[in-house]
KETI-218831 format. One record per residue (C-alpha): residue number from 0; x negated, y, z negated. Coordinates in pm, whole numbers, plus 32768, in hexadecimal, padded with zeros to 4 digits. Layout:
<rs>
{NUM; {X; Y; Z}}
...
</rs>
This chain:
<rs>
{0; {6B43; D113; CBBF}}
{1; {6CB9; D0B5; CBB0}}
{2; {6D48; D08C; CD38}}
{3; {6E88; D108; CD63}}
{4; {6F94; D07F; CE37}}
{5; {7086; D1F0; CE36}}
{6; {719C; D1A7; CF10}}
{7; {71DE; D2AD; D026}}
{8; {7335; D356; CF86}}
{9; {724E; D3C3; CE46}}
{10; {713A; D492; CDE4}}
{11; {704B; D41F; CCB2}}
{12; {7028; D539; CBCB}}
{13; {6F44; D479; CA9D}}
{14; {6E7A; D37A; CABB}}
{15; {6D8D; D300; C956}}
{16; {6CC3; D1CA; C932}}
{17; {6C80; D11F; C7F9}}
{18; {6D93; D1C6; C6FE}}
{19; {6E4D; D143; C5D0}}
{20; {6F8A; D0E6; C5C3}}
{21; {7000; D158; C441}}
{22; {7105; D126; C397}}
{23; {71F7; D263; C396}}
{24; {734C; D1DF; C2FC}}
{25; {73E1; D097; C27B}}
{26; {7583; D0A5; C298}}
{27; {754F; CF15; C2ED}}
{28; {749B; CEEA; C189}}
{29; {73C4; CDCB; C254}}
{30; {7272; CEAF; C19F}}
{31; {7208; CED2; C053}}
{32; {71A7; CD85; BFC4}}
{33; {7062; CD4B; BF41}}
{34; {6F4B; CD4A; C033}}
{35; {704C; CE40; C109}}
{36; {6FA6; CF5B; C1C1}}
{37; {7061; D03C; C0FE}}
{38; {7034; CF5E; BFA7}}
{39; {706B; D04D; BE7A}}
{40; {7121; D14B; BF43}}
{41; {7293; D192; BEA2}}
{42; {7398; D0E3; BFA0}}
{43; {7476; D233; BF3A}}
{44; {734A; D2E2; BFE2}}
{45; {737E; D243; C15A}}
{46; {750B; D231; C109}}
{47; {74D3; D3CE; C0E9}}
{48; {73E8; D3E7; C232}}
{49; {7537; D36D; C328}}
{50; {75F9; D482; C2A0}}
{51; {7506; D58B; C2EF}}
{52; {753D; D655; C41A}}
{53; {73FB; D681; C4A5}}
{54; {7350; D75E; C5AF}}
{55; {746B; D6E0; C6B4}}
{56; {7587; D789; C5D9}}
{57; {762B; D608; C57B}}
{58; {75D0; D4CA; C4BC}}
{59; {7585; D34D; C4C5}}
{60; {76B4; D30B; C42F}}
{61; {77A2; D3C4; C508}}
{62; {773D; D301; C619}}
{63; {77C1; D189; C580}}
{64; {76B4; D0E2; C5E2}}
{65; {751A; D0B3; C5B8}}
{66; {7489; D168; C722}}
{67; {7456; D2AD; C687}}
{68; {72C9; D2DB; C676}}
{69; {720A; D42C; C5E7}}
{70; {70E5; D471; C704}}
{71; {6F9E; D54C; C6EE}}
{72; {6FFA; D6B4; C641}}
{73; {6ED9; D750; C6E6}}
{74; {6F7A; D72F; C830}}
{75; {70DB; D766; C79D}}
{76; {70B9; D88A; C6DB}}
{77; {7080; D971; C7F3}}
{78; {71C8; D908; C8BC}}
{79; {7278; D7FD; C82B}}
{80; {736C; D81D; C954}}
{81; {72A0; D77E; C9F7}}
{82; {724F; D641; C97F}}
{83; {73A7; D5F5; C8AA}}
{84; {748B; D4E3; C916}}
{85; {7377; D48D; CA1E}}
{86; {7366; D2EB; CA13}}
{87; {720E; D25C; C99F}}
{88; {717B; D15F; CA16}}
{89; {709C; D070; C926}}
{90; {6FA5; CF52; C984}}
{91; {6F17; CE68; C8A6}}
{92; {6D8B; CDFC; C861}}
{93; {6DAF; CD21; C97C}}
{94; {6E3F; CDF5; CA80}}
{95; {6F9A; CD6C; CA73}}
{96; {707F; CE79; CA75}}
{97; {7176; CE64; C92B}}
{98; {72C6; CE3E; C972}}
{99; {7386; CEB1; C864}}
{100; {74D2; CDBC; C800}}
{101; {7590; CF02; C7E5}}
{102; {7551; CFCC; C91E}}
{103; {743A; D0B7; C984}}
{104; {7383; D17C; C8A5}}
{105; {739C; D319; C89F}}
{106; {7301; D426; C7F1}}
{107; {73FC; D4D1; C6D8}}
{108; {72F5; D56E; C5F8}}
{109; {717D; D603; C5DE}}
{110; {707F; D556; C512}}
{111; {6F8D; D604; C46E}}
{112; {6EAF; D4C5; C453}}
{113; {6EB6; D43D; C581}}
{114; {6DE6; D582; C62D}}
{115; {6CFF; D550; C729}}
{116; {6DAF; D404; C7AE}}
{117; {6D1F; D358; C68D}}
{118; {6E83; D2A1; C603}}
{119; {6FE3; D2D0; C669}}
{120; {7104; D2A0; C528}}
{121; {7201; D18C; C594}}
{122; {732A; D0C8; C4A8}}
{123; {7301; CFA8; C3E5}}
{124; {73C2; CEF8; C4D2}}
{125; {72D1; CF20; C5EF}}
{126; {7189; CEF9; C51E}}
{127; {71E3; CDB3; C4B6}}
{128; {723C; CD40; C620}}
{129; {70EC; CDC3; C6A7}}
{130; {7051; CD27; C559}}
{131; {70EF; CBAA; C5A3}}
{132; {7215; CBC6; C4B3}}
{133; {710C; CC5C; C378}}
{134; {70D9; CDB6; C305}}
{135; {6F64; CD74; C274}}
{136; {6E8D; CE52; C361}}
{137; {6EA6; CF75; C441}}
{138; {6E45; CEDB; C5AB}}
{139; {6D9D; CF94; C6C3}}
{140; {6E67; CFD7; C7C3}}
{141; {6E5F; D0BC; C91C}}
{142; {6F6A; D1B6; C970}}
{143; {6FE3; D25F; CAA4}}
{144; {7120; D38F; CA80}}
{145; {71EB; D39F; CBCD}}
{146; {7295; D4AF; CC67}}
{147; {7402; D407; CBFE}}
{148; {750D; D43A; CB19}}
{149; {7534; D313; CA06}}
{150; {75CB; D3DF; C910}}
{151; {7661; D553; C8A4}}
{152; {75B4; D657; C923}}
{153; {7534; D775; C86C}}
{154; {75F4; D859; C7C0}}
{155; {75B1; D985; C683}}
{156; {76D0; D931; C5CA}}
{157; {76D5; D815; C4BC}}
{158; {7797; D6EC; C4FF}}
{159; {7810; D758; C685}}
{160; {77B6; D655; C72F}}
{161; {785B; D706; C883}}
{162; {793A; D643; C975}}
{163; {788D; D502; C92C}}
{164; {796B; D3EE; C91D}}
{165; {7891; D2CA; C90E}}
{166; {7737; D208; C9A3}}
{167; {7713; D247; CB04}}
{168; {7660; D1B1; CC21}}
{169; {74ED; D163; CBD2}}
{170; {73C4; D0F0; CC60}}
{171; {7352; D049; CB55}}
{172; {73B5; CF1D; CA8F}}
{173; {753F; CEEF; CAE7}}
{174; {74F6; CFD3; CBD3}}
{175; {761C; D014; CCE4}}
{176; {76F7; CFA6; CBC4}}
{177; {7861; D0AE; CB64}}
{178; {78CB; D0E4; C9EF}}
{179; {79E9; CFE5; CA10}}
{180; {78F2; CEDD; CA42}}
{181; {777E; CF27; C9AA}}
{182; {7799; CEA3; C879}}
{183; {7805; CD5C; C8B3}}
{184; {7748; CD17; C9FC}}
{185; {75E8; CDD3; CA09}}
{186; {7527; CD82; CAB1}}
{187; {75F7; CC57; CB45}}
{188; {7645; CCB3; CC80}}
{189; {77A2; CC80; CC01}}
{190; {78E7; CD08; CCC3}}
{191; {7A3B; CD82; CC63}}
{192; {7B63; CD81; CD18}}
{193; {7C94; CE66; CCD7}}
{194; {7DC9; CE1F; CD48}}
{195; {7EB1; CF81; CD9D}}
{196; {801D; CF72; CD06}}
{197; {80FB; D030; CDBE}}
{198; {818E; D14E; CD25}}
{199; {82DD; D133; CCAB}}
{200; {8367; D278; CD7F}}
{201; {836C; D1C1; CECD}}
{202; {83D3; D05C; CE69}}
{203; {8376; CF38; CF72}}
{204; {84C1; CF00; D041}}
{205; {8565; CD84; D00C}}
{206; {85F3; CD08; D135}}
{207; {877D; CCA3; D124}}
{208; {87D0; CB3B; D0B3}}
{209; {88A6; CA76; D1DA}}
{210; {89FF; CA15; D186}}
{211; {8A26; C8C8; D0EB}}
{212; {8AE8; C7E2; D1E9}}
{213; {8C50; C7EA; D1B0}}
{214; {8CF3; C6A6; D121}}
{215; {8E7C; C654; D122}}
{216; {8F47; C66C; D024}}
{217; {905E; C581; CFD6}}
{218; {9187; C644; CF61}}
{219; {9241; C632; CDF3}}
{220; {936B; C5D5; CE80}}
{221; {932D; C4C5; CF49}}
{222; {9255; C3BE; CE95}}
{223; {91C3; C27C; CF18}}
{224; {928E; C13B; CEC5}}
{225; {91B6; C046; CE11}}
{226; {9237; BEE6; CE54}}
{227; {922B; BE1F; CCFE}}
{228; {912E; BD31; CCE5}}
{229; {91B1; BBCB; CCAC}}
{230; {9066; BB59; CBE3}}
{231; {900F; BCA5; CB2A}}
{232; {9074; BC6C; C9B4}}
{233; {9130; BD74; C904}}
{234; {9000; BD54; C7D5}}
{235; {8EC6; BD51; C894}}
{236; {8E17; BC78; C782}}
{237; {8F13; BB61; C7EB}}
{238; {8EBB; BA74; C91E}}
{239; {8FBC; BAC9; CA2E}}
{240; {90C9; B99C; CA54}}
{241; {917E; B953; CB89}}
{242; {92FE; B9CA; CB8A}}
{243; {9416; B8A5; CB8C}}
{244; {94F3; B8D6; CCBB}}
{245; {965B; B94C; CC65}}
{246; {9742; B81D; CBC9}}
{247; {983A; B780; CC9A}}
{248; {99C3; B7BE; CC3E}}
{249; {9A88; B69F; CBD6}}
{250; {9BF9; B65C; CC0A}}
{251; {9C86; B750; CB0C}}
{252; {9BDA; B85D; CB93}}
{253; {9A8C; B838; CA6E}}
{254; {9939; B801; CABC}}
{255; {98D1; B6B0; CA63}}
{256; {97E1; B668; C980}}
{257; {96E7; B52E; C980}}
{258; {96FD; B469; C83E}}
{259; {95DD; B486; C788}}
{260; {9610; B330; C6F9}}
{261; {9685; B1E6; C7EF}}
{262; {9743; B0A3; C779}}
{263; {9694; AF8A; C858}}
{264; {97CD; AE80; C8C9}}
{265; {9762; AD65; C840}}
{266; {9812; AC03; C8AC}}
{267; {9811; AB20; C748}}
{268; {97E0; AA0E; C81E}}
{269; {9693; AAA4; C892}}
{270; {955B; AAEC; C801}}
{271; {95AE; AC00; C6E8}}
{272; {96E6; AB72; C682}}
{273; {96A4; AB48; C53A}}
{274; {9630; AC6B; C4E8}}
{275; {9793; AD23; C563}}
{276; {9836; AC25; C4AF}}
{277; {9758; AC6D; C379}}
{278; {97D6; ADCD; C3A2}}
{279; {993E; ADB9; C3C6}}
{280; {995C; ACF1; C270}}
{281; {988B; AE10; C1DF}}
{282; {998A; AEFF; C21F}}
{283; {9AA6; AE29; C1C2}}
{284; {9A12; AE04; C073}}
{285; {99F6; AF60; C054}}
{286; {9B6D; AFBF; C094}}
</rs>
């Protein structure tokens, strides 16, 4: 006999050993192939079972995802109330308990099939998981319905699926886990953080910005004099020259001006005679 483990916040309604865990519909399309469970079944046929609204009053497919599982109709049929929504707990040949990629499991239809705890009808999805990644047999596995919400409760109209508004808290596989998070982090123990903007109606306050220093101002009308630089050039691509001090005035009152071109007194009688001499009949000739 299976021993449970039932933690103290929950009451075990079902308990079945040695069941079958059938395939009840394919949306994932991972069934099918030859050698599949369900080999020579239409895949229309599965495709049509996640639109059906079942003895919970909503479908597989309305849900988005692959927890949805169809339980034991011979417990159902009497009060489905009872049992819909309610998260189911699966454990493989070994023992292990299952824990599903997506979230815990939860009961969203009856199953004609499965009476007297002999099978329970999961998704494609979950089959192959339990299965190692095939879908070539239907395994053995133990299951155990808790007293917990892990899906839409019952209702007798088709398609209301109430005030549900995603997967809840469960015990099970990503168990503890909030919609905004079980998909992507069953199972994980992972946690999100969200960070509160305020709301625009009662902005933060900014405190005042301090006065920039004050600097002086030097007025328009009285402007720094800039003594000329006396190596600056006027073209900067120039070097800078030093400036010539001012020419001397001669006797008449004009500047004087150094010749640019000397005569050197030359005594004939000296060295360089010749060459004056040399000259002087030069210009002679030339007159």
């Amino acid at each position: 006999m299976f021993v449970l483990d039932i933690a103290a916040a929950m009451a075990l309604l079902q308990i079945a050993n040695a069941a079958k865990a059938t395939l009840y519909y394919d949306g994932a399309g991972l069934c099918g192939k030859e050698g599949d469970v369900d080999q020579g079944v239409t895949h229309e046929f599965y495709v049509g079972q996640m639109t059906n609204y079942g003895a919970c009053g909503y479908s597989a497919e309305q849900m988005g995802d692959n927890r949805f599982v169809a339980f034991d109709a011979s417990l159902m049929g009497p009060n489905p109330a009872a049992y819909c929504g309610k998260e189911i707990q699966v454990y493989k040949a070994d023992g292990t308990l299952f824990k599903f990629s997506e979230g815990p499991l939860f009961i969203g239809d009856a199953c004609p099939g499965c009476s007297g705890g002999s099978g329970i009808d999961i998704s494609s999805q979950a089959l192959t998981e339990i299965n190692g990644g095939n879908c070539k047999t239907n395994p053995e596995v133990t299951y155990k319905v808790l007293d917990n919400f892990a899906g839409p409760k019952y209702s007798n109209i088709p398609g209301d699926v109430g005030d549900w508004k995603g997967l809840p808290g469960g015990s099970g596989a990503g168990g503890g886990e909030t919609a905004a998070n079980s998909s992507s982090a069953a199972g994980s123990g992972a946690e999100s953080s969200i960070s509160v903007v305020p709301d625009s109606s009662s902005p933060a306050t900014v405190p005042p910005v301090a006065p920039a220093a004050s600097t002086p101002v030097v007025p328009a009308n009285n402007p720094i004099a800039v003594a000329p630089s006396s190596t600056l050039p006027a073209d900067p691509t120039k070097p800078a020259a030093d400036i010539a001090p001012s020419p001397s005035l001669d006797a008449n009152g004009l500047p004087s001006v150094n010749a640019l071109f000397a005569e050197k007194s030359v005594d004939d009688s000296k060295a360089g005679g010749d060459y004056c001499k040399r000259r002087k009949r030069r210009l002679d000739n030339d007159n």
